[in-house]
Backbone atoms as SQL, in Angstrom:
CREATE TABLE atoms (id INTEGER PRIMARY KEY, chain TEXT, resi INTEGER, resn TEXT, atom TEXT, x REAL, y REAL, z REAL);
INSERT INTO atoms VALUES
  (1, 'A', 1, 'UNK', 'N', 41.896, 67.754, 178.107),
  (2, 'A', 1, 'UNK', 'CA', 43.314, 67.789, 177.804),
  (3, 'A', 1, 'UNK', 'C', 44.092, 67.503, 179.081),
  (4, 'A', 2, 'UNK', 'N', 45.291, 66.738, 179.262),
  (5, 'A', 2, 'UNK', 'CA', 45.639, 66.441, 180.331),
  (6, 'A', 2, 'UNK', 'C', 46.819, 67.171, 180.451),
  (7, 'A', 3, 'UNK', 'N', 47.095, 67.648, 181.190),
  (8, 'A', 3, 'UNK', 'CA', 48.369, 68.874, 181.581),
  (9, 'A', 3, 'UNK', 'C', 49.578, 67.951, 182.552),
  (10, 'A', 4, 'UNK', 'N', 50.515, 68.415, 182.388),
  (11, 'A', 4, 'UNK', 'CA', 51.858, 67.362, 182.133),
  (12, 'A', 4, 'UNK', 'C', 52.251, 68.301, 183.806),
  (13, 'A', 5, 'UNK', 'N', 52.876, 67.414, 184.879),
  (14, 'A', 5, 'UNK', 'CA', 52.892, 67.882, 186.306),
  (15, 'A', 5, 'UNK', 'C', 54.340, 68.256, 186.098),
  (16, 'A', 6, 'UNK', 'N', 55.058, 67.679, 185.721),
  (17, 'A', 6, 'UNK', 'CA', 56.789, 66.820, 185.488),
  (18, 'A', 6, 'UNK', 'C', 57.226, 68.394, 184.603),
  (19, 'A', 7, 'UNK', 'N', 58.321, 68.847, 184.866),
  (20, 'A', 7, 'UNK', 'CA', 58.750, 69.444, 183.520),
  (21, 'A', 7, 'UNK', 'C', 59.572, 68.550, 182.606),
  (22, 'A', 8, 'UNK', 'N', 59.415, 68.718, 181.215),
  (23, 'A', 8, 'UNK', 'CA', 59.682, 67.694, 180.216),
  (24, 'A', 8, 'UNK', 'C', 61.420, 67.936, 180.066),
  (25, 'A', 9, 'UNK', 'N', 62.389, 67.061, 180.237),
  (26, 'A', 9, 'UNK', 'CA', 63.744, 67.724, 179.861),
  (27, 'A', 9, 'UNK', 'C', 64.306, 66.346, 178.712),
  (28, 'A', 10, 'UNK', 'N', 65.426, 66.991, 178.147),
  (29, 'A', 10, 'UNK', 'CA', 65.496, 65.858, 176.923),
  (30, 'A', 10, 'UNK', 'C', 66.834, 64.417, 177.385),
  (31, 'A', 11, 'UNK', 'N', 66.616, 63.886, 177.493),
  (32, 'A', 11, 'UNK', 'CA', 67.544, 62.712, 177.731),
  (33, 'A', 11, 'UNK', 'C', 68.852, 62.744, 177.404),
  (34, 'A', 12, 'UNK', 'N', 69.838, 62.389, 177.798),
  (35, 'A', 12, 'UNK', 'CA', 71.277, 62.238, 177.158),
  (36, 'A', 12, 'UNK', 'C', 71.101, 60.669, 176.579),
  (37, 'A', 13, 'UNK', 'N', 72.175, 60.698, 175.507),
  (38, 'A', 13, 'UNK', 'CA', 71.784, 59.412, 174.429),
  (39, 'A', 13, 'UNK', 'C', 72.701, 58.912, 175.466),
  (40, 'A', 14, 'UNK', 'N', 72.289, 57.809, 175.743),
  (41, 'A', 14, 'UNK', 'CA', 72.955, 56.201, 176.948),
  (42, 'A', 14, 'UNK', 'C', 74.508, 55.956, 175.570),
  (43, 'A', 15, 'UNK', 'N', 75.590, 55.935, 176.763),
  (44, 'A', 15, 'UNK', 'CA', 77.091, 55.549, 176.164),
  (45, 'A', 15, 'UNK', 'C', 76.582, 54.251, 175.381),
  (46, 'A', 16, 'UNK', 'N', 77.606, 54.779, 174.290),
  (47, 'A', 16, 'UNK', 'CA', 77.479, 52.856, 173.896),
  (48, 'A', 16, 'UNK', 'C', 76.994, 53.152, 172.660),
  (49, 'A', 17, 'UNK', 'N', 75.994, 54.287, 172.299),
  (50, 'A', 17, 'UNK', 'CA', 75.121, 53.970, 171.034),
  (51, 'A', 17, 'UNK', 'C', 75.908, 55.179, 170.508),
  (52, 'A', 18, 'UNK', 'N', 76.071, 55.352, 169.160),
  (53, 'A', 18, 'UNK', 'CA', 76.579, 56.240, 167.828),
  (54, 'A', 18, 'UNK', 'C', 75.301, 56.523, 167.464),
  (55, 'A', 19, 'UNK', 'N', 75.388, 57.754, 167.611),
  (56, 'A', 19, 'UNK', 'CA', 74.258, 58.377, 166.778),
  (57, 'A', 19, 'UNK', 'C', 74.230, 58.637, 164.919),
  (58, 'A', 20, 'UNK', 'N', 75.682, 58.975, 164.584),
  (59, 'A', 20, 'UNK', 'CA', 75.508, 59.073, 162.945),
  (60, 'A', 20, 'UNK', 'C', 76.936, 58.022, 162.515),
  (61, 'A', 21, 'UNK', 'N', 77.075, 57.095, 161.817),
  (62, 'A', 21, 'UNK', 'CA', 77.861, 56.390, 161.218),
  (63, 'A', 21, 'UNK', 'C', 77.600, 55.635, 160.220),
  (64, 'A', 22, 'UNK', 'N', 78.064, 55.376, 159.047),
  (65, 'A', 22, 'UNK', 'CA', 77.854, 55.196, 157.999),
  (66, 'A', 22, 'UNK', 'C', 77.597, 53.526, 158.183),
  (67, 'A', 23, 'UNK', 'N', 77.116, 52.856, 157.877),
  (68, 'A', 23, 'UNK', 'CA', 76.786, 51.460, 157.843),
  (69, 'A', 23, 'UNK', 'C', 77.053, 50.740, 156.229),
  (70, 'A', 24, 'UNK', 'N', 78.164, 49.868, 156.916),
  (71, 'A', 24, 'UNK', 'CA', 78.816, 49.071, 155.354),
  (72, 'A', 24, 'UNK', 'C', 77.827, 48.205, 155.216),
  (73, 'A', 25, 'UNK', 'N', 77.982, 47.394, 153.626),
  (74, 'A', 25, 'UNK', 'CA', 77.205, 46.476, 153.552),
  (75, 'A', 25, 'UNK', 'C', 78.259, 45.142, 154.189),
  (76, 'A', 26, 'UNK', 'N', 77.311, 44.225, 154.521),
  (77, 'A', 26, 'UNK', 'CA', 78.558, 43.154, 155.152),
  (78, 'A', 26, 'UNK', 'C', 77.832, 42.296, 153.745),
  (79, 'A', 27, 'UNK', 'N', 77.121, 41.631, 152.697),
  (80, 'A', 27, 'UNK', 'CA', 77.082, 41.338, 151.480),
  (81, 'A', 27, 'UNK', 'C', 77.399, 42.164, 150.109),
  (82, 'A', 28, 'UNK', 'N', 78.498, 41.888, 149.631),
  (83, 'A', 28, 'UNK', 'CA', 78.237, 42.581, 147.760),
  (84, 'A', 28, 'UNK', 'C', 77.053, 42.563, 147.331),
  (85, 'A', 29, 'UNK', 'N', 77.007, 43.854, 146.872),
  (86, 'A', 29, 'UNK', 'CA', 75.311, 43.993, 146.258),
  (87, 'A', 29, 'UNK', 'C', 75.894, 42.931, 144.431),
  (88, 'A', 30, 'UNK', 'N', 74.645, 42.447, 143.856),
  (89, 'A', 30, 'UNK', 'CA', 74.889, 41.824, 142.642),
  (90, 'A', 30, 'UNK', 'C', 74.326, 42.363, 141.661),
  (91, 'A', 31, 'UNK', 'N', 74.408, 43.854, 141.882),
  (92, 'A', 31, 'UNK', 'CA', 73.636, 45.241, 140.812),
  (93, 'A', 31, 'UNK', 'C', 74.859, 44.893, 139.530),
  (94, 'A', 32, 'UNK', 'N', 74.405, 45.905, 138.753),
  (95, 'A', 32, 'UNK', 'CA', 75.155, 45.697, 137.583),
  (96, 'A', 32, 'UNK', 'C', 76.722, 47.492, 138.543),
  (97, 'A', 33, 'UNK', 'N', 77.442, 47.657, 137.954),
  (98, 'A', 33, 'UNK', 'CA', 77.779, 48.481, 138.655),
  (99, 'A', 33, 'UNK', 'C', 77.502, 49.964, 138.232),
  (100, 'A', 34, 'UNK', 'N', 77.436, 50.151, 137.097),
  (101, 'A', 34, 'UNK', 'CA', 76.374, 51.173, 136.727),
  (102, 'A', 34, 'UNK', 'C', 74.928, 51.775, 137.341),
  (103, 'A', 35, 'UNK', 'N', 74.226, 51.009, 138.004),
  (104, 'A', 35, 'UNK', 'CA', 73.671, 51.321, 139.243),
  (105, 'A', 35, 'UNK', 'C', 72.266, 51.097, 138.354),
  (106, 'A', 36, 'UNK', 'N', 72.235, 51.288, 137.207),
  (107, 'A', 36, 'UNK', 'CA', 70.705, 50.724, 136.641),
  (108, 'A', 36, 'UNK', 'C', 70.132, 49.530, 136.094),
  (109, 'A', 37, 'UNK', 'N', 68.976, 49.354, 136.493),
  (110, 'A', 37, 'UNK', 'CA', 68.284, 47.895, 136.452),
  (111, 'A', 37, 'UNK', 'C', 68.482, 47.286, 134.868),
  (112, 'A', 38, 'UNK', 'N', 68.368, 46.010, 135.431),
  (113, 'A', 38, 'UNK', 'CA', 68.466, 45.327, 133.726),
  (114, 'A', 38, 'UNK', 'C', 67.610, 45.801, 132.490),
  (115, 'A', 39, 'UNK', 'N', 67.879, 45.761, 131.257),
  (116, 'A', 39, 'UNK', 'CA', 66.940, 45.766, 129.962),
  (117, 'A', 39, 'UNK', 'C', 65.421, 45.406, 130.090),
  (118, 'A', 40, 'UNK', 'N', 65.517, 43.756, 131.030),
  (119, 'A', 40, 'UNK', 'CA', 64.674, 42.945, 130.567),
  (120, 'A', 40, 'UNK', 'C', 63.622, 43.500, 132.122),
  (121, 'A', 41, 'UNK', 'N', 64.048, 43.681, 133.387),
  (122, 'A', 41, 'UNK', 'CA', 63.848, 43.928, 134.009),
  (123, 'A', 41, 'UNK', 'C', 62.699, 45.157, 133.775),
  (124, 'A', 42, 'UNK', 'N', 63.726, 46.680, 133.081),
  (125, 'A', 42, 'UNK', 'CA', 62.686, 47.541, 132.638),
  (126, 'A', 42, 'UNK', 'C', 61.594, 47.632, 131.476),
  (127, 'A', 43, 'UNK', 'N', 61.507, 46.533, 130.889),
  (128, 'A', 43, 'UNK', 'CA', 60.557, 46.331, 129.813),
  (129, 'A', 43, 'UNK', 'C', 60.036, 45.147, 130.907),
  (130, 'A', 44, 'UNK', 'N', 59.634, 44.027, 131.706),
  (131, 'A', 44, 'UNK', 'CA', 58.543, 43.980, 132.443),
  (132, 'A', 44, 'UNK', 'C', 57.584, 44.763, 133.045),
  (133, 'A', 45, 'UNK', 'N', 58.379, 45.671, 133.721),
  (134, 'A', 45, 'UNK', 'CA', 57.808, 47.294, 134.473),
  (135, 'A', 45, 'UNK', 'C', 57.080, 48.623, 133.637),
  (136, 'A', 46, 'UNK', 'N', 57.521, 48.205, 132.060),
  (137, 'A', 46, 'UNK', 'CA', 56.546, 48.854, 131.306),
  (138, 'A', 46, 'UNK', 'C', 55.688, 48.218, 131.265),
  (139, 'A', 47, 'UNK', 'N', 56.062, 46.694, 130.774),
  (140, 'A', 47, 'UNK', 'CA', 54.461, 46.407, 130.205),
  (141, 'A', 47, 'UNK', 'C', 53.055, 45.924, 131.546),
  (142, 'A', 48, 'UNK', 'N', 54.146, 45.830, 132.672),
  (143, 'A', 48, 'UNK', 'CA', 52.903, 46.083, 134.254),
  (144, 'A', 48, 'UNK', 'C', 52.421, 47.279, 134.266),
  (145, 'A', 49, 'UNK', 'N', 53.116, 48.451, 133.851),
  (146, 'A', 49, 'UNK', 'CA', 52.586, 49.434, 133.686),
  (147, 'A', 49, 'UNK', 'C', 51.604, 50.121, 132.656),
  (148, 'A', 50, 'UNK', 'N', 51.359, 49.929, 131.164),
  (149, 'A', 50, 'UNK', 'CA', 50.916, 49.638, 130.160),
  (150, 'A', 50, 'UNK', 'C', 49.592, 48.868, 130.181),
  (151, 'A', 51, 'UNK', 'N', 49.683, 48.008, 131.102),
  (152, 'A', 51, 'UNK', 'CA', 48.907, 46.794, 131.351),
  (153, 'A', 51, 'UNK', 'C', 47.490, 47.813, 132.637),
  (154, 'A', 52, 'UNK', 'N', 48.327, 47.864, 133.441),
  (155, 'A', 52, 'UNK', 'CA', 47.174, 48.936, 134.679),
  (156, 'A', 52, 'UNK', 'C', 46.864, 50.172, 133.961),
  (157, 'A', 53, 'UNK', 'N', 47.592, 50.705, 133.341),
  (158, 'A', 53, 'UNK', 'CA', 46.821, 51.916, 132.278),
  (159, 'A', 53, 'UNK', 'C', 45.680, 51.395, 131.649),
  (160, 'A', 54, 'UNK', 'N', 46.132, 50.496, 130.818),
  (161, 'A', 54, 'UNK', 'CA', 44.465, 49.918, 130.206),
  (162, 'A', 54, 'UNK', 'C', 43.713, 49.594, 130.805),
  (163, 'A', 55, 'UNK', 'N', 43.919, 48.739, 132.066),
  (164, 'A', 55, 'UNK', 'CA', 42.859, 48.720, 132.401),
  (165, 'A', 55, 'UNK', 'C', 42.152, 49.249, 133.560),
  (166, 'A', 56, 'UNK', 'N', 42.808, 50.394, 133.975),
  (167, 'A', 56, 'UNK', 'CA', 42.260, 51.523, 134.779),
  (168, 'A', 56, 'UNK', 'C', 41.246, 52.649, 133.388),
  (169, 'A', 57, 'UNK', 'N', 41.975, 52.445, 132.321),
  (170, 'A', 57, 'UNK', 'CA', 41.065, 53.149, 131.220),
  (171, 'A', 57, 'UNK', 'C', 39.595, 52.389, 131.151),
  (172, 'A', 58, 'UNK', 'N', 39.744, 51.553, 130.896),
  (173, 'A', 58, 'UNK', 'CA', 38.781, 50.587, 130.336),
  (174, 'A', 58, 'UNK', 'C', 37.590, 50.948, 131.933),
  (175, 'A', 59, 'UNK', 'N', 38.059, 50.869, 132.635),
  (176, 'A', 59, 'UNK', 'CA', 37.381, 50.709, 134.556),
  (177, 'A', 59, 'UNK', 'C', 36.793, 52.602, 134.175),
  (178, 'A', 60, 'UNK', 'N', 37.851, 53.346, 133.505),
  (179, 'A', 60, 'UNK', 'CA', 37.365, 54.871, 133.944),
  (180, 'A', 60, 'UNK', 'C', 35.934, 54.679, 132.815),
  (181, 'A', 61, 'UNK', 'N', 35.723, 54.002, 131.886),
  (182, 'A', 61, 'UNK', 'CA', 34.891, 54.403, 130.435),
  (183, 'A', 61, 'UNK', 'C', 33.485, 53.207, 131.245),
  (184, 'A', 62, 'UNK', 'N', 33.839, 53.086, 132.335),
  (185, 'A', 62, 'UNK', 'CA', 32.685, 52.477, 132.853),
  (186, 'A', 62, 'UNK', 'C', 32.195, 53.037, 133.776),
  (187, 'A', 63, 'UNK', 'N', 31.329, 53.854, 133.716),
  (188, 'A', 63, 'UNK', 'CA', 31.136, 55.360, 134.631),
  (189, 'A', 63, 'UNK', 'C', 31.037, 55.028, 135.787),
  (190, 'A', 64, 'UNK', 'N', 30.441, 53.494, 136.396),
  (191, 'A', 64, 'UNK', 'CA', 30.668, 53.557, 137.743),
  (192, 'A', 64, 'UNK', 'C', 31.648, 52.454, 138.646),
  (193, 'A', 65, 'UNK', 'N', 32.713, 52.635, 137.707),
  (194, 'A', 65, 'UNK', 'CA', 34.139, 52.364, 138.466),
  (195, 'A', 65, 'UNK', 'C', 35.079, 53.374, 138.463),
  (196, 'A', 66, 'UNK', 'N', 34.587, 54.352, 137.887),
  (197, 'A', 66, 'UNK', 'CA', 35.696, 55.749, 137.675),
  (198, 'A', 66, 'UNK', 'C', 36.649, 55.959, 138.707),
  (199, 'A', 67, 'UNK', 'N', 36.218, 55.688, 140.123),
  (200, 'A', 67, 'UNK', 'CA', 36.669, 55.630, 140.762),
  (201, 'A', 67, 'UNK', 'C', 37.816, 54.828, 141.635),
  (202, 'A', 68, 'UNK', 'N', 37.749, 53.978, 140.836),
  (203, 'A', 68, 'UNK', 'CA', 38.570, 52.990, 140.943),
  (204, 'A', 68, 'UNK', 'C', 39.251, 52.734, 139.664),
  (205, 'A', 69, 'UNK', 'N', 39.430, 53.356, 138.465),
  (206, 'A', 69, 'UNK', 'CA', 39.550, 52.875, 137.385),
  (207, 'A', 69, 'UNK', 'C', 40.865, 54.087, 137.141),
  (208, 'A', 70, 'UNK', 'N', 40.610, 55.153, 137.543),
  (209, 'A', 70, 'UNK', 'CA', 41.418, 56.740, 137.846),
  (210, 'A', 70, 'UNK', 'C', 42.847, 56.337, 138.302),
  (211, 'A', 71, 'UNK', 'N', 42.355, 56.122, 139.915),
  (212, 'A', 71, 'UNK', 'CA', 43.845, 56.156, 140.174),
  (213, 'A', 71, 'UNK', 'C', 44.709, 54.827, 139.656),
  (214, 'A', 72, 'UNK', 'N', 44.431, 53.661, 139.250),
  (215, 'A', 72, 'UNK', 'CA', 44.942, 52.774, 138.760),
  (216, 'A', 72, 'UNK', 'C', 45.696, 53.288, 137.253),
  (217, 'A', 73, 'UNK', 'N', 44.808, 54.160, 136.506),
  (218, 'A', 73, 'UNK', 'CA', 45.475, 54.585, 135.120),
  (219, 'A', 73, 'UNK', 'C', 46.355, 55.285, 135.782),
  (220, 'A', 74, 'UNK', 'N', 45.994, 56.451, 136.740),
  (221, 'A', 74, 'UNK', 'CA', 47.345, 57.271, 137.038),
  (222, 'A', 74, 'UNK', 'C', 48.482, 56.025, 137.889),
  (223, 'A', 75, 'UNK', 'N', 48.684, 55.333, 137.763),
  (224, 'A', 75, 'UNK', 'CA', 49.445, 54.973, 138.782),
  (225, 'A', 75, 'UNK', 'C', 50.174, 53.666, 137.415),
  (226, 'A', 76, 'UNK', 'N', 49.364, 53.315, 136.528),
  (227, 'A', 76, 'UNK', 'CA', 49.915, 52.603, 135.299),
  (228, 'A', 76, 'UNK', 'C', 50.846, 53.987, 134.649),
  (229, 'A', 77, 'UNK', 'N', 50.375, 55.202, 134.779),
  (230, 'A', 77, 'UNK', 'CA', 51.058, 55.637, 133.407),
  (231, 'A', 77, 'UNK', 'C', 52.484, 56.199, 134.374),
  (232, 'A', 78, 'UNK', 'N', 52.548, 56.153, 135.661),
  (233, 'A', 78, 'UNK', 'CA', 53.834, 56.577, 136.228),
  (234, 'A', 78, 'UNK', 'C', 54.545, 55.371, 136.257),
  (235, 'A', 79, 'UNK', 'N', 54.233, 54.216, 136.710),
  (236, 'A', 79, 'UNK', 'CA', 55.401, 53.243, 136.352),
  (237, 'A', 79, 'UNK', 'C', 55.923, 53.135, 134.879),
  (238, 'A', 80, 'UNK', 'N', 55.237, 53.281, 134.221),
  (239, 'A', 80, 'UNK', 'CA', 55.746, 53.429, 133.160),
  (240, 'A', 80, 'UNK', 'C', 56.610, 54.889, 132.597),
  (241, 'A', 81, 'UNK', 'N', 56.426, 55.532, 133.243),
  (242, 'A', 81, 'UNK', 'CA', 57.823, 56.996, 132.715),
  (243, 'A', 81, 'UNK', 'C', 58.965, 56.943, 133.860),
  (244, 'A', 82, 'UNK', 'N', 58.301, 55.940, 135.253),
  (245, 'A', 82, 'UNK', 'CA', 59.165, 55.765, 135.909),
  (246, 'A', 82, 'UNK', 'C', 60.887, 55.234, 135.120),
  (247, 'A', 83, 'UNK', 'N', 60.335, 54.416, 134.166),
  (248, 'A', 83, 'UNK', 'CA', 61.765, 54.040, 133.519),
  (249, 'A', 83, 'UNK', 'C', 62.362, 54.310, 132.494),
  (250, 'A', 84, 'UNK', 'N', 61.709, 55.831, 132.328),
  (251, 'A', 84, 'UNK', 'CA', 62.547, 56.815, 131.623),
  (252, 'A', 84, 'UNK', 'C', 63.775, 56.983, 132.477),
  (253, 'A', 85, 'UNK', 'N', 65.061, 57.754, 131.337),
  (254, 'A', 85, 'UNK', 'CA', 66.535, 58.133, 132.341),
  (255, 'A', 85, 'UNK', 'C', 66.579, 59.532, 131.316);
């Protein structure tokens, strides 16, 4: 372990820099303004999701991909409740 000679003291932040300030966008976002994703948008994201469920199922019922077949179903069936509201 190497032991520190220096005592450690904490820096003053150098003039010039802001530590907390809110940052505008300098582009309009082109969201809807309601703030949630399109129709068509969240029915792709089910059926990618729908889609890795099956076939992380199909991978788990093959006893030696379980392992690979697991977290893919878990990870199909959360994108898919992901776009529950």
């Amino acid at each position: 372990m190497v032991q520190t000679i220096r005592e450690l003291r904490p820096l003053p932040a150098p003039a010039g820099i802001e530590l907390e300030r809110p940052v505008r966008d300098l582009v309009p976002r082109s969201e809807p303004s309601s703030g949630q994703p399109s129709f068509l948008w969240r029915v792709v994201l089910v059926a990618m999701g729908f889609g890795m469920a099956v076939t992380g199922w199909m991978l788990i019922l093959t006893v030696f991909l379980s392992f690979i077949g697991l977290p893919l179903f878990m990870f199909g069936l959360a994108l898919m409740q992901s776009q529950e509201r």
